[in-house]
C-alpha positions in Angstrom: 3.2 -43.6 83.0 6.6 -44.1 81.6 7.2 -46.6 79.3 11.1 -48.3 80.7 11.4 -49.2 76.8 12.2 -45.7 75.3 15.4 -44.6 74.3 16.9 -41.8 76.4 15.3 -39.7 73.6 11.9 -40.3 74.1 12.1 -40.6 77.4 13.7 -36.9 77.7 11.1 -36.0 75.3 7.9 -37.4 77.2 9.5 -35.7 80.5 9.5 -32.3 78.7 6.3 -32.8 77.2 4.8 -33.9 80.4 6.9 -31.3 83.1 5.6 -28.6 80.3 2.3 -29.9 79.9 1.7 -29.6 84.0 3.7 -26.2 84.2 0.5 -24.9 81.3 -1.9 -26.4 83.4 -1.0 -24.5 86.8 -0.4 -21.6 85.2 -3.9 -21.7 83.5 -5.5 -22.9 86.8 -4.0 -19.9 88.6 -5.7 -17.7 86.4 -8.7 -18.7 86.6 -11.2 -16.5 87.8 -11.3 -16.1 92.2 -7.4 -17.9 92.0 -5.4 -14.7 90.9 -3.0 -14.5 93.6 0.6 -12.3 92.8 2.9 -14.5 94.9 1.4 -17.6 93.8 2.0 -16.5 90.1 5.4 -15.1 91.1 6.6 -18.3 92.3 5.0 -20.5 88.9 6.8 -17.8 86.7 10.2 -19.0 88.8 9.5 -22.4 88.6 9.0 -21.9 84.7 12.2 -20.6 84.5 14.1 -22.5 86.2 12.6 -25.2 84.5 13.5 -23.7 81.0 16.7 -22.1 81.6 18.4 -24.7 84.2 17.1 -27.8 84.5 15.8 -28.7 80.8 19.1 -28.0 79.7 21.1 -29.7 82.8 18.3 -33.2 82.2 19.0 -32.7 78.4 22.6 -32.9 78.8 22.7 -35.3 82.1 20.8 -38.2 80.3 22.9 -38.0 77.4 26.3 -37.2 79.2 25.8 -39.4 82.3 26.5 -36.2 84.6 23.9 -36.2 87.4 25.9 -34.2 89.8 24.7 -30.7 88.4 21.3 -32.1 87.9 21.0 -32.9 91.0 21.8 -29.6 92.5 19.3 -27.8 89.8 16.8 -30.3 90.7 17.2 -29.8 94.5 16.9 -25.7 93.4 13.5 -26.4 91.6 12.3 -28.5 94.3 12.3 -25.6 97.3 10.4 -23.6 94.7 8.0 -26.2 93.9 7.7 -26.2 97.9 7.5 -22.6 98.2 4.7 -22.9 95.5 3.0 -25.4 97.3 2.9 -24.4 100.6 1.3 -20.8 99.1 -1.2 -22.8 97.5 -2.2 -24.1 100.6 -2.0 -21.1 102.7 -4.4 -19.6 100.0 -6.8 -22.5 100.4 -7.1 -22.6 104.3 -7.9 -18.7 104.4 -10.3 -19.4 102.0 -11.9 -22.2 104.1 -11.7 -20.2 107.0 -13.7 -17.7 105.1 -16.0 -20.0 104.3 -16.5 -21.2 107.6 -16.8 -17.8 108.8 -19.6 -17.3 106.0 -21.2 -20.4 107.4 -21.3 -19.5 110.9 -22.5 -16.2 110.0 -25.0 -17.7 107.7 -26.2 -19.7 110.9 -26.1 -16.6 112.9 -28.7 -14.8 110.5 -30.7 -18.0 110.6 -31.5 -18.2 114.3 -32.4 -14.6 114.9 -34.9 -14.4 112.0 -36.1 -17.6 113.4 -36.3 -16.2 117.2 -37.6 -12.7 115.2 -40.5 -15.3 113.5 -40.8 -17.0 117.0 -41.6 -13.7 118.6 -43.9 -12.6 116.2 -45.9 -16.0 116.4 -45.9 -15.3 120.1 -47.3 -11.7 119.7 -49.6 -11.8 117.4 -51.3 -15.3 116.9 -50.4 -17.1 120.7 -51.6 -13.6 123.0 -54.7 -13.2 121.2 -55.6 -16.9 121.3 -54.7 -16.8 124.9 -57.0 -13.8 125.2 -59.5 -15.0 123.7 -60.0 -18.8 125.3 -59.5 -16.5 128.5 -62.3 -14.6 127.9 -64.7 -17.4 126.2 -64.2 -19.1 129.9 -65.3 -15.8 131.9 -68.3 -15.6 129.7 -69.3 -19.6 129.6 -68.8 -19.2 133.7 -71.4 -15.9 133.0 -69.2 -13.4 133.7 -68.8 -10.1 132.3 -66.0 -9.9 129.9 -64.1 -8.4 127.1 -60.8 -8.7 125.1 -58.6 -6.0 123.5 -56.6 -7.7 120.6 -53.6 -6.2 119.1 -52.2 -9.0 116.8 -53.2 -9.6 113.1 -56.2 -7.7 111.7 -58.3 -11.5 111.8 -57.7 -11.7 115.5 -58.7 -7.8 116.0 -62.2 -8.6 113.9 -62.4 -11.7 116.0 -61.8 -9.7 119.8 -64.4 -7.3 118.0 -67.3 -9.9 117.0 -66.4 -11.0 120.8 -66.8 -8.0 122.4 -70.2 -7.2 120.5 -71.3 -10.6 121.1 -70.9 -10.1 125.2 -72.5 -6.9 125.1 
């Protein structure tokens, strides 16, 4: 916040420290790992510039001089690029969520087949054999003559095995 008691001084100072302070900050944000973009970095070097070589100079010499004409027209100059800048920013950002969503859904993707793949292999080699197996232990309690040929885990094929010797 602004203090409204500085001199036109410190005001122009704490602008310039603050404007420069913020400019660091983007700058340092952009090139951080994963945010390296060309364009964007392109468009924060112009806004730098104009920054330093226009409108410092132009706020420098409106708030002592009183002439906010040319300020005005600089300002309106850095405010497109600040724009520009921002609407990058966010064109970056929603590609990257749609990445992410893409990941997601992908994610989701690899989720339910290894989940039907586990589902089918439940069904193959635990639910058949059991099936089998009650099947056959009905035949033989109704004294008929039976036998079962498990393919499933090795503990249901010992199991079908024990049965079969068991009926003969």
């Amino acid at each position: 916040p602004i203090d409204s008691h500085l001199s036109k001084d410190e005001l122009l100072a704490t602008l310039t420290q603050d404007m420069q302070s913020r400019l660091a900050q983007l700058a340092h944000y952009e090139q951080s790992q994963g945010n390296r973009d060309n364009q964007i970095n392109q468009q924060i070097d112009t806004i730098r510039q104009i920054w330093t070589t226009e409108l410092q100079p132009t706020l420098e010499t409106s708030v002592r001089e009183g002439n906010r004409d040319a300020l005005y027209a600089i300002s309106l100059r850095y405010i497109d690029n600040v724009d520009k800048l921002v609407k990058q920013i966010q064109t970056r950002n929603e590609h990257r969520q749609s990445l992410q969503q893409n990941l997601q859904i992908g994610a989701l993707l690899l989720t339910i087949i290894i989940m039907l793949a586990g589902l089918h292999e439940i069904q193959q080699n635990v639910l058949i054999p059991v099936g089998q197996l009650r099947k056959a232990t009905q035949q033989f309690g109704k004294g008929e003559d039976t036998s079962v040929n498990i393919a499933g885990y090795e503990e249901f094929n010992e199991l079908g095995d024990s049965f079969n010797q068991m009926t003969s």
